[in-house]
N, C-alpha and C positions, 0 to 999 in steps of 0.2 A: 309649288309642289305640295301636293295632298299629304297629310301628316297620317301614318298609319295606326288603326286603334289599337291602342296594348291589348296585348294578350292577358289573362289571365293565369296568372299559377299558383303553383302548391303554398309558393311561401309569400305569396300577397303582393306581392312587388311590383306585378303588373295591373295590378285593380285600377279603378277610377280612381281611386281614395291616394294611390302610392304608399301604400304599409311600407313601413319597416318596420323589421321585426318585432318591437313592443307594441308599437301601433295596431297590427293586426289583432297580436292578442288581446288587445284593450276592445278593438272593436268589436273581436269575437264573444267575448264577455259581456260585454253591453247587448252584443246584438240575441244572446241567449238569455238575459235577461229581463228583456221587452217580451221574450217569445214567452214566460211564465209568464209575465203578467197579463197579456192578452190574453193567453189560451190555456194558461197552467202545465202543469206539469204532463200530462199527458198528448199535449201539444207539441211537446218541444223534440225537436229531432237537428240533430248535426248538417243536412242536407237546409237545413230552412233555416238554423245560423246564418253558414255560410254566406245563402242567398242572400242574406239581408244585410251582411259585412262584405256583398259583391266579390267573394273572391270564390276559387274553384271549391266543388264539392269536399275535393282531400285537403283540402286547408286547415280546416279545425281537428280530424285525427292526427295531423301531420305537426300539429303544434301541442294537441293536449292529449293525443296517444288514444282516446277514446271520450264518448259522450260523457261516461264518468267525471273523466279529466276536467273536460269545461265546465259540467257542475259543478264540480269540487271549488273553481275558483269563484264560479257565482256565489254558493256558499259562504266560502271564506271573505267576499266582501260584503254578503250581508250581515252575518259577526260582527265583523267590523263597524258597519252600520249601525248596529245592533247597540254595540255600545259604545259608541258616542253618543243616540241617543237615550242612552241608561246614564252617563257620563253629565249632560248638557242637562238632562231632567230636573235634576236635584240642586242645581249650583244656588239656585235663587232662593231654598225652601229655607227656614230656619231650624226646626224642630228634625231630631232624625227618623220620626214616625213620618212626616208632611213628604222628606224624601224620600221613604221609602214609598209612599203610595204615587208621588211623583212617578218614577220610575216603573212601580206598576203601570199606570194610564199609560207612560209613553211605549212601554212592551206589548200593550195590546194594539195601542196604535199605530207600530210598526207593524203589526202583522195584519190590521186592516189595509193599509195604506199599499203593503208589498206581501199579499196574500199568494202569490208563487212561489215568490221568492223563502219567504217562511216558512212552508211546506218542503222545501225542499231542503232547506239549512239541519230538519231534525227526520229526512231520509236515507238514514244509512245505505239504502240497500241501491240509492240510485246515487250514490260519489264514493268518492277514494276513500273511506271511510279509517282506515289508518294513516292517513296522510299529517303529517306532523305539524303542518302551517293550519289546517281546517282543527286538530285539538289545541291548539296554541289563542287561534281566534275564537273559538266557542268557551274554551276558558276565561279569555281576558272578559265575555260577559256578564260570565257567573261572576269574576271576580270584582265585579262595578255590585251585582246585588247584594254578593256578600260583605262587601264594605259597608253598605246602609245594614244589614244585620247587624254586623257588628255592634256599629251605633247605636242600634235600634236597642239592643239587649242590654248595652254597658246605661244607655239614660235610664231603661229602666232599672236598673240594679239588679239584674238577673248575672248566673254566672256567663262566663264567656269561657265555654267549654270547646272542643271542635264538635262534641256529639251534640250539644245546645247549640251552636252554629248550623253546621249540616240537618237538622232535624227544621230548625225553622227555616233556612235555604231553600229546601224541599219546598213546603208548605208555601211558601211565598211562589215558588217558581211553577209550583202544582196550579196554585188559584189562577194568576196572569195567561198561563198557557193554556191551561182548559178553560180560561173566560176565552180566550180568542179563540179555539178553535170550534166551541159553540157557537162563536156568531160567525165564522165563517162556515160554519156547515150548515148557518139557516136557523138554527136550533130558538133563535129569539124572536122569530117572524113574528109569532103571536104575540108573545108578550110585549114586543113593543108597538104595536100599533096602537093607535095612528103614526106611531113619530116612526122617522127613517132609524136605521140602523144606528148611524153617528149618532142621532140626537138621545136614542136610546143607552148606547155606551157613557156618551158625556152627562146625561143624567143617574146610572144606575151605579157605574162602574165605581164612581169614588168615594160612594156610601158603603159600598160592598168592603171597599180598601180601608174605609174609614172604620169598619165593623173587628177587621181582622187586625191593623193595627189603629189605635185610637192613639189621642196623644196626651192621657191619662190613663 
């Protein structure tokens, strides 16, 4: 007897895949998370999730309430992401200047490497932007830079104020984040030619980092 093809529904169950419930939403994550990187942010639509998590059109409102919703959690694991590798940068460096430019390079190379995804992680206006797990994880990254500030102030024997914290926090997260959003909007085509973009970052970037903290 011929085995009949599942059907398709709302809550995944009948997909190719056989979601259950977390599975789905895993998959719907992933599968909205390929869609920024291929095509960015202005590519990405609920209907072309779905498609590519094989389950019905209403599957992803029906689990994340709205496109919001699903970015919001792609968001929250790129955070995540975010800092581990801010977390993983520094373990090896000895000096708390070497970490903190550590941690620099690897902030911009996260945002080369998941240029959707990073665009969309500091888009309020496209996730749930009061959502208490998405402030919880964007903090726990600041709180990986300001741990090397910390550091970074107490070797040198400066005070460790919160307004001497926050003030250089800034500044550090100012340089990393406008380095990368210059080269993802093109902005170093010139100047780095001949070399690719990468070769350009891994030459320029950690003289730049070496300029703003030195390790005298």
């Amino acid at each position: 007897m011929k085995s009949k093809k599942a059907k398709v529904s709302e809550s995944g169950s009948g997909s190719r895949e056989g979601y259950h419930h977390g599975a789905l939403r895993d998959a719907l994550i992933r599968a909205a998370d390929e869609i920024l990187t291929e095509k960015g942010i202005e590519g990405f639509s609920l209907r072309e999730a779905a498609r590519r998590a094989q389950v019905s059109p209403a599957a992803p409102a029906h689990h994340f309430g709205s496109a919001a919703g699903l970015l919001t959690e792609v968001a929250i694991a790129g955070f995540e992401s975010l800092s581990r590798d801010l977390h993983d940068a520094c373990r090896t460096e000895a000096s708390p200047a070497a970490r903190l430019r550590a941690q620099g390079i690897a902030y911009v190379r996260f945002a080369l490497a998941h240029p959707g995804r990073f665009q969309l992680m500091f888009r309020h206006d496209l996730v749930l932007s009061q959502n208490d797990r998405l402030a919880t994880a964007a903090k726990a990254s600041m709180n990986e830079l300001e741990a090397s500030i910390v550091a970074y102030l107490r070797a040198k024997k400066k005070p460790i104020t919160s307004e001497a914290v926050r003030a250089e926090l800034l500044g550090a997260w100012s340089a990393v984040h406008g380095f990368s959003h210059l080269a993802l909007d093109g902005k170093f085509t010139t100047m780095a030619q001949p070399r690719s973009l990468s070769d350009f970052v891994s030459d320029e970037l950690p003289a730049m980092l070496r300029a703003l903290w030195p390790d005298r």
